[in-house]
C-alpha atoms as one frame of an Amber mdcrd trajectory, in Angstrom:
protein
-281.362 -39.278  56.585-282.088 -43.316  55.499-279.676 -45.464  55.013-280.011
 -48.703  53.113-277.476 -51.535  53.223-277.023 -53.949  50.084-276.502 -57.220
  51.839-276.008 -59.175  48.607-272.665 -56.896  48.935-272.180 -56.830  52.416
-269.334 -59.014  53.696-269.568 -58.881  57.417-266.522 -57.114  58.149-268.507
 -54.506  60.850-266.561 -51.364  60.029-270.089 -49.747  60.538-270.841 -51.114
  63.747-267.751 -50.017  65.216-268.203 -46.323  63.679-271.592 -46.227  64.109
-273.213 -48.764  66.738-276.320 -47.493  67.802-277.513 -47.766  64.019-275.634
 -50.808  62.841-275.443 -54.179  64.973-274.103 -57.935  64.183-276.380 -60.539
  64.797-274.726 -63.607  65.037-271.263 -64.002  63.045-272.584 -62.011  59.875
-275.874 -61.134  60.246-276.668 -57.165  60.310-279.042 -55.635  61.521-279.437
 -51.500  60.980-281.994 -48.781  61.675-283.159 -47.646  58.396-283.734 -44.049
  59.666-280.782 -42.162  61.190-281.429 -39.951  64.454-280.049 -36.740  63.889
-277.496 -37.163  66.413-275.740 -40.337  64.587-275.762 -38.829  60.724-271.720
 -37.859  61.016-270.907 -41.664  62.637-273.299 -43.279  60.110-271.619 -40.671
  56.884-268.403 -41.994  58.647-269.323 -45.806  58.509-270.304 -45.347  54.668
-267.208 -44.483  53.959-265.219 -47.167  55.686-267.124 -50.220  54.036-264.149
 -52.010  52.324-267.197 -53.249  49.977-269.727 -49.746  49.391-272.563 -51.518
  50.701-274.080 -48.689  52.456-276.685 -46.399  50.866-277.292 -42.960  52.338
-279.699 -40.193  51.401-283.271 -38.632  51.774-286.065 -41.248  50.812-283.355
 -44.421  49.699-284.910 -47.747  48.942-283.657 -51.120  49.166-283.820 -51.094
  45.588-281.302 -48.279  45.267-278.278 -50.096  43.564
């Protein structure tokens, strides 16, 4: 699975790097930082951090692009 985040949407608010922190990671106050790919073992947490973004900015699928929205 890839996951793309839209950071033009993306508030800082960190839902996903509670859910899902070995994929998702604050640098600085608002900064994130994110694996693009998603080990097999952190698809549920990152599905699960998707769906908590009070704003939608996460992507996920087979073969996204940052160009998705």
């Amino acid at each position: 699975m890839q996951t793309v985040v839209d950071l033009t949407r993306c508030q800082g608010y960190a839902q996903c790097v509670f859910l899902a922190p070995e994929v998702f990671e604050l640098h600085g106050e608002e900064g994130l930082l994110y694996a693009t790919a998603v080990p097999d073992d952190q698809v549920e947490h990152v599905r699960q951090a998707a769906a908590a973004c009070p704003v939608q900015a996460i992507i996920l699928g087979e073969g996204v692009s940052a160009g998705a929205r």
